[in-house]
C-alpha positions as CSV (number, residue, x, y, z in Angstrom):
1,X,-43.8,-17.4,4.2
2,X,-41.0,-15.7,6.5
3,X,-37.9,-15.4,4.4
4,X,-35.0,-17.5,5.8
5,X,-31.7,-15.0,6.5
6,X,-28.7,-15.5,4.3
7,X,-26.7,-18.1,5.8
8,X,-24.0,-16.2,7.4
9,X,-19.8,-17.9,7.6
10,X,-18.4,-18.0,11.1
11,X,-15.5,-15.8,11.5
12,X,-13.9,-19.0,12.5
13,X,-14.2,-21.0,8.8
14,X,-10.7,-20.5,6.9
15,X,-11.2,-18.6,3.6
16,X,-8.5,-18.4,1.0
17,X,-7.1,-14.1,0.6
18,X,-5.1,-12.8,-1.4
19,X,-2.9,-9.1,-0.6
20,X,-2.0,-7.4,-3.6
21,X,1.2,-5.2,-4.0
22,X,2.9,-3.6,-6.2
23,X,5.3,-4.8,-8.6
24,X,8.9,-6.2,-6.1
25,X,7.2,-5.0,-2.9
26,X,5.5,-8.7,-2.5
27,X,8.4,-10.2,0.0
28,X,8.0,-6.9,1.9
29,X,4.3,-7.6,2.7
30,X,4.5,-11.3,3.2
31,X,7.6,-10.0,6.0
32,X,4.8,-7.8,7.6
33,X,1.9,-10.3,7.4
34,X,3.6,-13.1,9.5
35,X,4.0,-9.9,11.9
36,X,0.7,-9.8,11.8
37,X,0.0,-13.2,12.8
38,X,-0.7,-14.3,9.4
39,X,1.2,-17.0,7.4
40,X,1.8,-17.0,3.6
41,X,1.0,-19.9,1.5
42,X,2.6,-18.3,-1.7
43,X,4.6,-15.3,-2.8
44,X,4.0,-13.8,-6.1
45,X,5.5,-10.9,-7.9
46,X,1.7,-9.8,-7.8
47,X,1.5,-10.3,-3.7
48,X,1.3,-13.1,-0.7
49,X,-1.3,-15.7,-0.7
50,X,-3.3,-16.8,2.4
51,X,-5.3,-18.2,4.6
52,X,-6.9,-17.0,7.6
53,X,-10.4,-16.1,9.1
54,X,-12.7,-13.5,8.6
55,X,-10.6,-11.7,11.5
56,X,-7.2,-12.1,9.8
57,X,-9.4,-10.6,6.7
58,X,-9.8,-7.4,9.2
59,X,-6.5,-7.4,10.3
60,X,-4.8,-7.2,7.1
61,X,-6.6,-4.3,5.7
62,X,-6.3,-2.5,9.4
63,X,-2.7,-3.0,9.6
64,X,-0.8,-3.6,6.3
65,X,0.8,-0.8,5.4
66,X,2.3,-2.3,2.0
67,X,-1.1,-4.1,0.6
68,X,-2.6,-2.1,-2.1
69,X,-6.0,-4.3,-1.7
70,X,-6.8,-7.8,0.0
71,X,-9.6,-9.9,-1.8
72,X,-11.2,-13.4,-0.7
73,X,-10.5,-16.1,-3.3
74,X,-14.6,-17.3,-4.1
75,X,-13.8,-20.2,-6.0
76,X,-11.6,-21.9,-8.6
77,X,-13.1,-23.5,-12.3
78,X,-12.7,-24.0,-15.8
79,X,-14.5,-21.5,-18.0
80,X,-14.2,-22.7,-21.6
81,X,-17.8,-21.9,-22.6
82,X,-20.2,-19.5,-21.0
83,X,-22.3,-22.5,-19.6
84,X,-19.6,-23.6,-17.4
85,X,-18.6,-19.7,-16.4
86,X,-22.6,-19.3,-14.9
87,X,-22.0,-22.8,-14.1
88,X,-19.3,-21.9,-11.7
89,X,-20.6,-18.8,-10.7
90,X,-23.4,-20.0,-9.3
91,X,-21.5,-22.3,-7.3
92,X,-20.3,-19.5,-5.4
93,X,-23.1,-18.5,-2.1
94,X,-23.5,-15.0,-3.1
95,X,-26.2,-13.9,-0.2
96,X,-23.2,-14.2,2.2
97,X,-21.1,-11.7,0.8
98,X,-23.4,-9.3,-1.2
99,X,-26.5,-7.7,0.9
100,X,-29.6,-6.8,-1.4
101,X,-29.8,-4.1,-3.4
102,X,-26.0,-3.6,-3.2
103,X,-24.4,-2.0,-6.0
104,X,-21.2,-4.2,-7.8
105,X,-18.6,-3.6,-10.2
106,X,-17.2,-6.2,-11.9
107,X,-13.5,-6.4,-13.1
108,X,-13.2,-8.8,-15.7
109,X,-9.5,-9.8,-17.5
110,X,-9.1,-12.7,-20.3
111,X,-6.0,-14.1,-21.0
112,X,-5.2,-16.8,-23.5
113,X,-9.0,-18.1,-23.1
114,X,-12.1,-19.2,-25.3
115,X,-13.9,-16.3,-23.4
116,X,-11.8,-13.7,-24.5
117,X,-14.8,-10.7,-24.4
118,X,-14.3,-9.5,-20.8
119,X,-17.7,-7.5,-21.4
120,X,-19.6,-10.3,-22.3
121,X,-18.1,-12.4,-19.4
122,X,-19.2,-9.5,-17.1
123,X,-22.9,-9.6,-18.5
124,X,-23.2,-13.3,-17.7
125,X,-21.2,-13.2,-14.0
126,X,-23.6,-10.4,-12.9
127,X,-26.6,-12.1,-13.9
128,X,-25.5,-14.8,-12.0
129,X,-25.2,-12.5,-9.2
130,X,-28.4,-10.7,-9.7
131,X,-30.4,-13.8,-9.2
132,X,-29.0,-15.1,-6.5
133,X,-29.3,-11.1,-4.7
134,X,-32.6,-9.1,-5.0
135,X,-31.9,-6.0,-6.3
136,X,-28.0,-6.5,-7.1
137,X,-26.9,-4.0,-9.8
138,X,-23.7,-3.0,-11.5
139,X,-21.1,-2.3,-14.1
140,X,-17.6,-3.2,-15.3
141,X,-14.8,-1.4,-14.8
142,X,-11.6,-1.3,-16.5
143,X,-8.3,-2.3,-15.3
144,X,-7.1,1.7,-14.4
145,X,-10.8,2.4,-13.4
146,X,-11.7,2.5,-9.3
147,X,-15.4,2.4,-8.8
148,X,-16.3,5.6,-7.0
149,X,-18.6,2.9,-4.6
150,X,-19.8,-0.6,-4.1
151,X,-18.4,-3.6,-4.3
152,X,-15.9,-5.1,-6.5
153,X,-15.9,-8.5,-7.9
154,X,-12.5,-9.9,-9.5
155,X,-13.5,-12.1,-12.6
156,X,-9.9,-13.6,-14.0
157,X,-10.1,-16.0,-16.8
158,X,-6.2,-17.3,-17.6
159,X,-5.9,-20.3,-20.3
160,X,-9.8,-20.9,-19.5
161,X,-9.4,-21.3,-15.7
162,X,-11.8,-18.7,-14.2
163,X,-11.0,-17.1,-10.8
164,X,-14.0,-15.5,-8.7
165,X,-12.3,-13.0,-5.8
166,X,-14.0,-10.3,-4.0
167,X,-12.5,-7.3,-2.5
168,X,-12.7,-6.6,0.9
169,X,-10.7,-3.2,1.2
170,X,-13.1,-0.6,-1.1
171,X,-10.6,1.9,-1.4
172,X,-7.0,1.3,-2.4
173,X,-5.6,1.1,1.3
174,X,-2.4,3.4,0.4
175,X,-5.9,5.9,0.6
176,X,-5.3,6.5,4.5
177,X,-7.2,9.7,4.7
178,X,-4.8,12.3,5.9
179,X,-3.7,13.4,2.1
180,X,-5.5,15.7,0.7
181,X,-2.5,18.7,0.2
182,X,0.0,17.3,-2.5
183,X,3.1,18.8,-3.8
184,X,4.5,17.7,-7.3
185,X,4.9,14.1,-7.9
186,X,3.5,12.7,-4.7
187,X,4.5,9.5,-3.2
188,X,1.8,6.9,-2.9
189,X,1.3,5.9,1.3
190,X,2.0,2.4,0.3
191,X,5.3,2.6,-1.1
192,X,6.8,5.1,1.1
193,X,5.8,2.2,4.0
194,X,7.6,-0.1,1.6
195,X,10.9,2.0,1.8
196,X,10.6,2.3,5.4
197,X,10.7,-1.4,5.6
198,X,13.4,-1.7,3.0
199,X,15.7,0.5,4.8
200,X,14.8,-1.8,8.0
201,X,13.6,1.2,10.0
202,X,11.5,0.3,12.5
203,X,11.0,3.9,14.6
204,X,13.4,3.4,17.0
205,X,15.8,5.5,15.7
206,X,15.6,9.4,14.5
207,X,14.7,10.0,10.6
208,X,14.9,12.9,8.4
209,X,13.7,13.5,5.0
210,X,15.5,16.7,3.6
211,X,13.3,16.0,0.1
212,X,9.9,16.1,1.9
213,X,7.4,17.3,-0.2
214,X,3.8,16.8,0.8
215,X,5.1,15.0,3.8
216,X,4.4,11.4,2.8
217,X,7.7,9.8,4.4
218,X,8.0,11.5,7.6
219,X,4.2,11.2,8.0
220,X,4.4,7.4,7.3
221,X,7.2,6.8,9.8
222,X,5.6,9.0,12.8
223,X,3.0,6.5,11.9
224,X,5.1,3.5,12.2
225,X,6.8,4.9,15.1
226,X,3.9,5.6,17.3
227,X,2.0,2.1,16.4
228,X,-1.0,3.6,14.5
229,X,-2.8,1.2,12.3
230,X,-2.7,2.9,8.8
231,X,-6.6,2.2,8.5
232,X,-7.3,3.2,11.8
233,X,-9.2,6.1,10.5
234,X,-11.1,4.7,7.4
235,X,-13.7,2.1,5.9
236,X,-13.6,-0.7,4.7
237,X,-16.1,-2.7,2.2
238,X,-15.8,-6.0,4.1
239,X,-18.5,-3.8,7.0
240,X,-21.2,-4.1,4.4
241,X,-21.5,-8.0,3.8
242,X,-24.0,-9.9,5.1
243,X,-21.7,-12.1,7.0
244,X,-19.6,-9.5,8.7
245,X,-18.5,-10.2,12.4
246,X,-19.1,-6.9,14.1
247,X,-18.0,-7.9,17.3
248,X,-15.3,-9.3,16.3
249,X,-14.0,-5.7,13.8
250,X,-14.6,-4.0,17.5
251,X,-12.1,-6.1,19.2
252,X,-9.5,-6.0,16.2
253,X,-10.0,-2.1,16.2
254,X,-9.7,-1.6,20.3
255,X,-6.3,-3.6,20.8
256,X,-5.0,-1.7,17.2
257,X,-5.8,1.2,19.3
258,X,-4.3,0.1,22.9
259,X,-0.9,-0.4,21.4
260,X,-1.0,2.8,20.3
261,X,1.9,5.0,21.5
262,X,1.0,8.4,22.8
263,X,3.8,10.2,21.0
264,X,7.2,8.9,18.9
265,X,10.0,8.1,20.9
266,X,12.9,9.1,18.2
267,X,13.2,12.6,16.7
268,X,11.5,12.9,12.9
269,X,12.0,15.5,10.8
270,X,10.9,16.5,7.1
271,X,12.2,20.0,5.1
272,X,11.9,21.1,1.6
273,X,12.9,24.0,0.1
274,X,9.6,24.7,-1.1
275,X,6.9,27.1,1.3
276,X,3.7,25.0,-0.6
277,X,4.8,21.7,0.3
278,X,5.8,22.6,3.8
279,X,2.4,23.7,4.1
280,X,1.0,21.1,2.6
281,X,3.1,18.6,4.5
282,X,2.2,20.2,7.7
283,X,-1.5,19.8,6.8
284,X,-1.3,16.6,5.6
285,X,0.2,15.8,9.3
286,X,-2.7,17.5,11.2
287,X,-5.3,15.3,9.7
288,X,-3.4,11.9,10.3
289,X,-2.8,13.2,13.8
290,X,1.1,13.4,13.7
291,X,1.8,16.8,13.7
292,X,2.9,17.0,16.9
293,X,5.8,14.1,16.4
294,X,7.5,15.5,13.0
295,X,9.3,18.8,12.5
296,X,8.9,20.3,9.1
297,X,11.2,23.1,8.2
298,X,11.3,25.2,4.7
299,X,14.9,25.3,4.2
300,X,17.2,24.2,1.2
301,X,18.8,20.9,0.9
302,X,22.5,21.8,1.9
303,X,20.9,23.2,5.0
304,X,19.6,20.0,6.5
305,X,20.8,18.6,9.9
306,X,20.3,16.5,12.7
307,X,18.6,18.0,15.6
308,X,20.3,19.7,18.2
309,X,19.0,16.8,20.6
310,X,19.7,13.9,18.3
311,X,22.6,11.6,19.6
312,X,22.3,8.7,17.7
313,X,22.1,7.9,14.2
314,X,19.5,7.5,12.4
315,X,17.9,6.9,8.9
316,X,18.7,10.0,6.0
317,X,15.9,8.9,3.5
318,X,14.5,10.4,0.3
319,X,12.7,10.1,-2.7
320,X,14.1,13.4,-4.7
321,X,12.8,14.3,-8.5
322,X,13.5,11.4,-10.9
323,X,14.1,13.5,-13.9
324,X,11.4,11.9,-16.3
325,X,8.3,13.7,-14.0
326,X,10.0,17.0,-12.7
327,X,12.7,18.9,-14.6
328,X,16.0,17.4,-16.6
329,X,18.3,14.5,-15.5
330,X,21.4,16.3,-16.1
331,X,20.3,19.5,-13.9
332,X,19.2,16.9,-11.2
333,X,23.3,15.6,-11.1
334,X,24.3,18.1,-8.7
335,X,20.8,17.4,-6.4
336,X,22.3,13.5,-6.1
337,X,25.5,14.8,-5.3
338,X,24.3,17.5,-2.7
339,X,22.1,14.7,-1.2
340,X,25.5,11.9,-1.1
341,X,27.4,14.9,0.7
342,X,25.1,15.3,3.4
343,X,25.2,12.1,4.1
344,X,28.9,12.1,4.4
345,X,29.1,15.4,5.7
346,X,25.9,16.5,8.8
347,X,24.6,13.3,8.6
348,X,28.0,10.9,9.1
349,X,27.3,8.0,10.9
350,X,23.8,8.0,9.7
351,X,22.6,4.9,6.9
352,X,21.3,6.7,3.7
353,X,18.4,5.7,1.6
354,X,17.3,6.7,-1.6
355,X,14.1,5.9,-4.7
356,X,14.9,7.1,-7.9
357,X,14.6,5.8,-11.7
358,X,18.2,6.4,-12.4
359,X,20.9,4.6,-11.6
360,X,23.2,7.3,-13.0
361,X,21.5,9.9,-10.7
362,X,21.8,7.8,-8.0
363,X,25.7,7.2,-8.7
364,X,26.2,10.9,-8.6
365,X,25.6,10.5,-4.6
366,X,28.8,8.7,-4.6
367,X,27.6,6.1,-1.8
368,X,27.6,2.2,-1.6
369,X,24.5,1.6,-2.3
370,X,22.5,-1.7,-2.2
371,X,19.6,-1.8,-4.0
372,X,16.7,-3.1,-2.2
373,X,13.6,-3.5,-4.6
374,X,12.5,-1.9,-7.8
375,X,9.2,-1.3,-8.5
376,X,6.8,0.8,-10.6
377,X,5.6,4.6,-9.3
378,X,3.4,6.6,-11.9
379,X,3.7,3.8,-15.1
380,X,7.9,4.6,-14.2
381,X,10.2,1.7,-13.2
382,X,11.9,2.9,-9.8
383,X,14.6,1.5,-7.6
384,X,15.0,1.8,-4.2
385,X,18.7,1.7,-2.3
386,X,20.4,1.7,0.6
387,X,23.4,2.3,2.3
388,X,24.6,1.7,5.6
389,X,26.9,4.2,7.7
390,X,29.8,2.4,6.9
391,X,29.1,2.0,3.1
392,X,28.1,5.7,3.4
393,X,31.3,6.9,4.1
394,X,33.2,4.8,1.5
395,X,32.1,7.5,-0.8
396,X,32.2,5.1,-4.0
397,X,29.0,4.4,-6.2
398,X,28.2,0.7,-6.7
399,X,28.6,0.0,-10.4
């Protein structure tokens, strides 16, 4: 007998997602999905809850440029005993979302349950999965571990309510593809487009990072500025289920690509007073196709300025050294306080923003600041200000 194709889910039925962010960067993305066309249900310091299609699936991980990973909520049961976990599991119509043969990895975390051996729990979900899938094999993975390929499976079992969720991005999305040169203490994609959104910049007017490192800001915001998807230029693990809508990923990925802008209309500049992560910076540029909008200069902080045809004001925005990861707090005092002068100095008129673990370094700018979000970058709990031109000039730290 001819076997029957898995059943497939029009890209029409509502499915229940989930975009996780980091740590205080959740009302951020929820702000950029309802740009998106995409309504939150709930907010969580983990990320926004929602509901949409298979095409508001596509559209998140195209376009979010916050989400660290969007999964698909499977289903919802109590998990007391390992009957009712395979019980459950098998409630869930694996052929549509894992193609034979497929490889998985399973994340597994217990809290406060009967089933407290995540490995165990992992055994018994992938069994499930197994039989319903010919050929379906895999592994678990810890909580800091990223399978190198596959597809992830999100087992949560919290006071012995099990959670089923399956990823649809693969990679972490801050993994655009364009950074493969980094300078110390690189800043993660995803939370430099968090600080552009913080500081409200929305590439319509100039922006300089005089702290640039590997590039990461500027690069982000000629991004933002010139309308390019973030995941233009990657994959995604939603292409290999059995139910995915191929007509439907073209259409999402031609109009990302119509409101493209051919080049940014507001100056952007990046400089660093080191020659490797100029370089760097320029090459990390090149291959997310924005060299041609930023202008990276090797020069020393105190030498920073607007460009000769910049009019307006603009955004001065950095994430200097935070003291725990590169050098001493104390020798970093007179960095914050070069950085505050600037802005009161080439840069008056301009609003100031600033990321940094310290709020004794970041007092040594001697500006206003209003603090925005904090969040966590490398295991390190990070805060990330602003300051408008008028609080700029007041020239008195916030206590």
């Amino acid at each position: 007998m001819r076997k029957q194709p898995a059943p497939r889910v029009p890209h029409a039925v509502t499915l229940r997602s989930f975009a996780i962010a980091a740590p205080g960067l959740a009302p951020l993305l929820a702000e950029e999905l309802r740009e998106l066309g995409l309504t939150p249900t709930d907010v969580s310091d983990a990320g926004v809850s929602f509901e949409s299609a298979l095409e508001g699936i596509y559209r998140a991980n195209l376009h979010s440029r916050i989400a660290s990973r969007v999964v698909v909520r499977l289903a919802e049961f109590k998990a007391a005993h390992f009957s009712q976990l395979e019980a459950g599991t098998q409630g869930v119509e694996w052929p549509r979302w894992i193609a034979p043969g497929a490889q998985v990895a399973l994340r597994v975390t217990c809290k406060k349950s009967r089933l407290y051996h995540s490995g165990a729990v992992a055994e018994r979900v992938l069994g499930v999965v197994s039989q319903a899938v010919k050929g379906v094999t895999g592994a678990r993975v810890t909580d800091d571990e990223e399978p190198s390929a596959g597809q992830l499976i999100l087992v949560r079992i919290d006071h012995d309510q099990c959670t089923l969720s399956l990823d649809s991005s693969g990679e972490l999305l801050h993994r655009r593809g364009y950074r493969q040169a980094v300078a110390r203490a690189p800043l993660r994609e995803t939370l430099a487009a968090a600080m552009l959104r913080g500081a409200q910049w929305r590439g319509d007017t100039p922006l300089t990072d005089p702290m640039c490192g590997s590039g990461t800001l500027p690069i982000e915001a000629a991004l933002v500025a010139r309308g390019i998807a973030p995941g233009i230029s990657r994959a995604f693990v939603f292409a290999q289920w059995p139910m995915f809508e191929p007509a439907v990923w073209k259409r999402v990925v031609s109009e990302a690509r119509a409101n493209e802008r051919a080049q940014v209309p507001v100056p952007i500049a990046g400089s660093d007073r080191d020659a490797g992560a100029i370089e760097a910076a320029i090459a990390n540029a090149e291959r997310a196709g924005v060299a041609g909008d930023i202008v990276f200069t090797r020069q020393a902080l105190s030498q920073a300025a607007p460009s000769d045809n910049v009019s307006a004001p603009g955004l001065l925005i950095a994430n200097p050294p935070w003291g725990e990861r590169v050098g001493d707090a104390k020798a970093l005092r007179d960095l914050y306080a070069s950085f505050g002068h600037l802005a009161r100095g080439s840069f008056q008129g301009w609003s100031a923003a600033l990321l940094t673990s310290s709020q004794g370094l970041r007092n040594s700018a001697r500006v206003d600041w209003r603090q925005v979000f904090t969040t966590s970058a490398g295991g390190i709990r990070v805060a990330f200000s602003v300051a408008a031109g008028q609080q700029v000039l007041r020239g008195k730290p916030r206590q």
